[in-house]
C-alpha positions as CSV (number, residue, x, y, z in Angstrom):
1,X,11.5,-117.5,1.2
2,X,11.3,-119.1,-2.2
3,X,13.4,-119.3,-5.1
4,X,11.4,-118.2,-8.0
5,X,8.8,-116.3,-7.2
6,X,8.5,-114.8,-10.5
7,X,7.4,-117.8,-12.5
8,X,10.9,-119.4,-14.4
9,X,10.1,-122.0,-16.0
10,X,13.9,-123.2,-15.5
11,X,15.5,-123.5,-11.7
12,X,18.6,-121.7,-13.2
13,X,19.5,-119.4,-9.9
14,X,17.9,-121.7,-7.4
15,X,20.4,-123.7,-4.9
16,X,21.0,-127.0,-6.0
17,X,19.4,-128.3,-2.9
18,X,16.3,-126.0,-2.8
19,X,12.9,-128.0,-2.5
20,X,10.5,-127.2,-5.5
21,X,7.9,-126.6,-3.2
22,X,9.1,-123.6,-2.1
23,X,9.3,-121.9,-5.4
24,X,6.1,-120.5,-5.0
25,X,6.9,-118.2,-2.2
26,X,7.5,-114.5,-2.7
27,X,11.3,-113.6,-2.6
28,X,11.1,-109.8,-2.1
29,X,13.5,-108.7,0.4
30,X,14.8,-105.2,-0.1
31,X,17.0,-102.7,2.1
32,X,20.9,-102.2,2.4
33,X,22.3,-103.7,5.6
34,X,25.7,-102.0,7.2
35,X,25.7,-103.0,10.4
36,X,29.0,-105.1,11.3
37,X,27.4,-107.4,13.2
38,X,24.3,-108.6,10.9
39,X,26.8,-108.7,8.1
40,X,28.6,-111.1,10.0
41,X,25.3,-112.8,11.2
42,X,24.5,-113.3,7.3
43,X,27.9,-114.5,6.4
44,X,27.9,-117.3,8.9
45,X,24.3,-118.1,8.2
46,X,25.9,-119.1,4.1
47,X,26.3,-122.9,5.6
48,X,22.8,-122.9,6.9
49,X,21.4,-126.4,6.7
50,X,18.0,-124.7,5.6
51,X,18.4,-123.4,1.3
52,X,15.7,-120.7,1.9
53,X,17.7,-119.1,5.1
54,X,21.3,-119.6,3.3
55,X,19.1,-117.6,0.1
56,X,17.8,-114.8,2.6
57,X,21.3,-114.6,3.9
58,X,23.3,-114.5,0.6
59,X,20.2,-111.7,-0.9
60,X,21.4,-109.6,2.1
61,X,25.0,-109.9,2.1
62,X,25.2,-109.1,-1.3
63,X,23.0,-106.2,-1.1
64,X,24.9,-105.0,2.1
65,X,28.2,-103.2,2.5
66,X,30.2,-106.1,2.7
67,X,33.4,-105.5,0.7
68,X,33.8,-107.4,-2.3
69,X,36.7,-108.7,-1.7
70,X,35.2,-110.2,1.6
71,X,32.1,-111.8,-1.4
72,X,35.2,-112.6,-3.5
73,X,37.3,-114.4,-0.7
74,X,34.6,-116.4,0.0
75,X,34.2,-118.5,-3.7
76,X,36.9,-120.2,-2.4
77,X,35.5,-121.3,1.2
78,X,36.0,-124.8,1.9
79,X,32.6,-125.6,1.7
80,X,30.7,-126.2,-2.0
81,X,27.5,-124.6,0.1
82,X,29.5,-121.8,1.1
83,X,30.9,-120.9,-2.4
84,X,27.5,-121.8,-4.2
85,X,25.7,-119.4,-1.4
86,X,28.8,-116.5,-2.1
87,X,28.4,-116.7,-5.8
88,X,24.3,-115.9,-5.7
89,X,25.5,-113.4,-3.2
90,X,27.2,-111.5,-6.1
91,X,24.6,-111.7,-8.4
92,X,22.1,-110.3,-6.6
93,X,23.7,-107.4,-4.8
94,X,25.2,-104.0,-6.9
95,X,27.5,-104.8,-9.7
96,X,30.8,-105.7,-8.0
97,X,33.3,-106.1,-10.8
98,X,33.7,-109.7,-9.7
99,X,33.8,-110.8,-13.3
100,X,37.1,-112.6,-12.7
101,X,36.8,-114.5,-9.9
102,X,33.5,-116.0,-10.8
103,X,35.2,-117.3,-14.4
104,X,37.7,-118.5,-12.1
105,X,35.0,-120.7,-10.1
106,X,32.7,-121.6,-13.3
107,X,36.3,-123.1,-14.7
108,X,37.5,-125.0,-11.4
109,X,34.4,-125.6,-9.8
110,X,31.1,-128.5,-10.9
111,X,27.7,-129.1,-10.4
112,X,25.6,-126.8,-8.4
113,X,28.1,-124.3,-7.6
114,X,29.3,-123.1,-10.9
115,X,26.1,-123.2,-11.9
116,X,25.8,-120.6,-9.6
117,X,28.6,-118.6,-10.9
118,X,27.2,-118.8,-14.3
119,X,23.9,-117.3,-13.1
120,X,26.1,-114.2,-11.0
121,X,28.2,-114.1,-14.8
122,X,24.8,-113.6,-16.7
123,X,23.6,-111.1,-13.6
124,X,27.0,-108.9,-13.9
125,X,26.3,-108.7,-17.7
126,X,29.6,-107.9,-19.5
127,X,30.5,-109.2,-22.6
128,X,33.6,-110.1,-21.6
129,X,32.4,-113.1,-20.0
130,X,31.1,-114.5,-23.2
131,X,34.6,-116.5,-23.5
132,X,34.2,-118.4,-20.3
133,X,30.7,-118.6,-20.7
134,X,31.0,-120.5,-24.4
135,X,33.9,-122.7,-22.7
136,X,31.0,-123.8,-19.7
137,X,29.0,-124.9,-22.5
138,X,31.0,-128.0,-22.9
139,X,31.3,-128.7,-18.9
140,X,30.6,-132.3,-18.0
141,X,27.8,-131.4,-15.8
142,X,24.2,-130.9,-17.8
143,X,23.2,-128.0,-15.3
144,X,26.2,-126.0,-15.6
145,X,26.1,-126.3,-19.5
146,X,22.4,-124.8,-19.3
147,X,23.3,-122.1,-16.7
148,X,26.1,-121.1,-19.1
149,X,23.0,-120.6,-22.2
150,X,21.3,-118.9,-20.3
151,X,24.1,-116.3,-19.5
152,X,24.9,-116.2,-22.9
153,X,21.3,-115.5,-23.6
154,X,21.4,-112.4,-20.7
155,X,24.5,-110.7,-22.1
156,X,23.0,-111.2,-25.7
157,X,26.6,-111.2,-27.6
158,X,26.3,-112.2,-31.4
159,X,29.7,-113.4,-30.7
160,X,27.9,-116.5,-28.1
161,X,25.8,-117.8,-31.5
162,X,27.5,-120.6,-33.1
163,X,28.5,-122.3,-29.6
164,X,24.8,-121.8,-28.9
165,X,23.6,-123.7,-32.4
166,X,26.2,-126.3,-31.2
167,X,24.7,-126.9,-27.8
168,X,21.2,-127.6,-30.0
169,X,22.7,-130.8,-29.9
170,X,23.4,-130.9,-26.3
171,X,22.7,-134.5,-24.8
172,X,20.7,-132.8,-22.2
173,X,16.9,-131.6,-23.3
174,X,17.6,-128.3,-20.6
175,X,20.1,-127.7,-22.5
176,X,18.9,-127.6,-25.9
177,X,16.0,-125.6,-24.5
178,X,17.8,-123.1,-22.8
179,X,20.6,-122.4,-25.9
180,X,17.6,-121.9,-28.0
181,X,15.9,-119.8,-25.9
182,X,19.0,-117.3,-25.7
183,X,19.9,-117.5,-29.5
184,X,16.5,-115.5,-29.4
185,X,18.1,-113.2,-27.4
186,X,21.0,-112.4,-29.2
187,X,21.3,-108.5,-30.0
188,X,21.6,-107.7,-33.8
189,X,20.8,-111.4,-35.1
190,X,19.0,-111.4,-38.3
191,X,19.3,-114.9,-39.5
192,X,18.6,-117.8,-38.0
193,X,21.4,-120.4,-38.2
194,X,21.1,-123.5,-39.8
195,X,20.7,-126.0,-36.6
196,X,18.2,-123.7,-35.2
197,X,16.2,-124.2,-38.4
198,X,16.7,-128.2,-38.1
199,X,15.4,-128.2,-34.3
200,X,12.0,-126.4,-35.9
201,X,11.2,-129.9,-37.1
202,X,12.5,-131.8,-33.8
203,X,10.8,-134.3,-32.5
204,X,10.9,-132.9,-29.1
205,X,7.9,-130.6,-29.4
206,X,9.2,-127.9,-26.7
207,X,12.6,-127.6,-28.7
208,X,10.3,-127.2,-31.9
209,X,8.3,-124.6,-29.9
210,X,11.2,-122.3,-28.6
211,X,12.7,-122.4,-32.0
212,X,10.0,-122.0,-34.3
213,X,8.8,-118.8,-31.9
214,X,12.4,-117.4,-32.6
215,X,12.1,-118.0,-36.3
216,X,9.0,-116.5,-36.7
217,X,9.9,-113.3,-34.3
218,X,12.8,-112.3,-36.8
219,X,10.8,-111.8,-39.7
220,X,14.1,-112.9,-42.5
221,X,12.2,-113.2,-45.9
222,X,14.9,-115.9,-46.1
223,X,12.8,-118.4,-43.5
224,X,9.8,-117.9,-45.8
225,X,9.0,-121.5,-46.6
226,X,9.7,-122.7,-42.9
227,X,7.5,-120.5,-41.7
228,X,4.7,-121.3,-44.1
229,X,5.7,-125.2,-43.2
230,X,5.4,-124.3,-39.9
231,X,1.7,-122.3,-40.2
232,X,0.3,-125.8,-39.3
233,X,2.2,-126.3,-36.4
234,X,-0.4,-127.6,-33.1
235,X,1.1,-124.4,-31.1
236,X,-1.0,-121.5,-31.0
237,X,1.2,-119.0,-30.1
238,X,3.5,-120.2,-32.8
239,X,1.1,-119.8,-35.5
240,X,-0.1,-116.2,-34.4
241,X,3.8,-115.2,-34.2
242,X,4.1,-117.3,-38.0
243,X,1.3,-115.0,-39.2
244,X,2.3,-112.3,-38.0
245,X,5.9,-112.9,-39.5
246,X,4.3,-113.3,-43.0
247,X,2.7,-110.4,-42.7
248,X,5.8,-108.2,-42.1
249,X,7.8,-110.3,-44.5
250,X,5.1,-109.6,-46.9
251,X,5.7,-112.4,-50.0
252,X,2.4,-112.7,-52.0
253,X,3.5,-116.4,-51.5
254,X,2.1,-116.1,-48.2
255,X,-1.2,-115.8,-49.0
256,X,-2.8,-119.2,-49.6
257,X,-1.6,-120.3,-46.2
258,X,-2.9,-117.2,-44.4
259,X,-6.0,-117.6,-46.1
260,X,-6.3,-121.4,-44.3
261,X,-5.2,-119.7,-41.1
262,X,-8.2,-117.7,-41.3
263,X,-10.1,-120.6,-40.4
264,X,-8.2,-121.6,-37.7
265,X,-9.8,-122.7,-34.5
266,X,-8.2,-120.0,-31.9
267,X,-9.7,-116.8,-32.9
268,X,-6.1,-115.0,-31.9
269,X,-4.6,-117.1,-35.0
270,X,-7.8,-115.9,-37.0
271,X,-6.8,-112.0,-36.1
272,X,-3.2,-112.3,-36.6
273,X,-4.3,-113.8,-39.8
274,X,-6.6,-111.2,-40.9
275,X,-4.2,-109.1,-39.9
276,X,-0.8,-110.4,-42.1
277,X,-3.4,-110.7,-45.1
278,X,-4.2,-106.8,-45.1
279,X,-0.4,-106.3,-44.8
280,X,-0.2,-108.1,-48.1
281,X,-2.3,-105.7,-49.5
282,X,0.0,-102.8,-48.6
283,X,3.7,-105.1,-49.1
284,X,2.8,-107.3,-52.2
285,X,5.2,-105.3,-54.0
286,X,8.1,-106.5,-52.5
287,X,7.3,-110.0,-53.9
């Protein structure tokens, strides 16, 4: 079984020791197990030599009627495989109020393993994890730092953005990518922060990509002349999302770039374009 069927671009959720080869497999399994003795099958199997068995195992388990405090007990097994294995457990069975005891192991634990709690933090979704979560973003290890965006970015607490605009400047290029990628998904945001702004013009052209997408998908009159600077940018998806931004903004100052977009090579960027121009038409007024 692999461990991202569905396409991440990111190996936040996989075992740290999972072979990327495998990440093309289907991971589908489905039912609720109670029998006694495959739950204790499935529990032993959590120290498995194999990744792809101790992920088959852990799916189970946590989708079985185990109790939680069995799931719970186990974040503190002796074994790092053990407690990494117990922690994707909880995340991808029902929502077991486990909230505690996985802070507890993203704040004592490293490397793969609170990684892992991070990802079962970000799949219990409550808010009140955003405290632990901001604190992982300053963990020594890059892949728990990146784990602990993207949790942020899943629970989607305004309260998570200015630790995320600090981890722009993450050391680690993951990282930056991932905090960017969850400021997006911050409920209620309306402005872009400031370092968000700066990484539109970073020299790392996937930062500048996840950033100048966010930008453009909030549509804040106040980004108006970053997102006309960034109308030129060599992404195509960026400059259909920077038309269509213009468009809703709707700033007659808008219109000498879209006219140049109309002549873009990508005929998307040319619709989008067309598009944002008759929107002009109908929102000049608010220029």
């Amino acid at each position: 079984m692999g461990n991202s069927w569905w396409g991440r671009a990111s190996r936040i959720g996989d075992f740290g020791d999972a072979a990327a080869n495998q990440r093309a497999a289907q991971d589908s399994l489905s039912g609720r197990i109670e029998h006694a003795g495959t739950i204790q099958l499935l529990t032993a199997s959590l120290s498995h030599g194999n990744p792809c068995v101790r992920r088959v195992a852990a799916r189970w388990l946590g989708r079985s009627s185990v109790a939680t405090s069995r799931l719970t007990g186990l974040l503190d097994d002796p074994s790092a495989t053990v407690r990494e294995a117990a922690a994707y457990a909880i995340g991808s069975g029902e929502k077991r109020q486990t909230r505690v005891a996985l802070e507890a192991m993203l704040a004592r634990r490293g490397g793969a393993e609170a990684a892992m709690a991070a990802w079962a933090l970000a799949e219990e979704d409550d808010s009140a994890s955003v405290p632990a979560l901001q604190r992982a973003l300053r963990h020594a290890d890059a892949p728990v730092r990146r784990a602990a965006a993207y949790a942020l970015g899943e629970i989607a607490d305004l309260r998570a953005l200015d630790a995320l605009s600090a981890a722009l400047r993450d050391a680690d290029a993951e990282v930056r990518y991932a905090s960017a990628h969850a400021i997006g998904e911050l409920d209620d945001l309306e402005h872009p922060p400031a370092a968000l702004l700066e990484a539109c013009r970073s020299s790392d052209r996937k930062l500048a990509r996840i950033a100048a997408m966010t930008v453009a998908e909030l549509h804040d009159p106040a980004t108006l002349d970053v997102l006309i600077a960034l109308a030129d940018m060599d992404d195509r998806d960026v400059r259909v999302h920077v038309a269509e931004a213009l468009g809703e903004i709707g700033s007659l100052k808008a219109n000498a770039p879209l006219l140049r977009m109309l002549q873009d090579q990508d005929a998307e960027v040319r619709r989008a374009a067309a598009e944002a121009l008759g929107e002009l038409r109908e929102n000049g007024s608010r220029d």
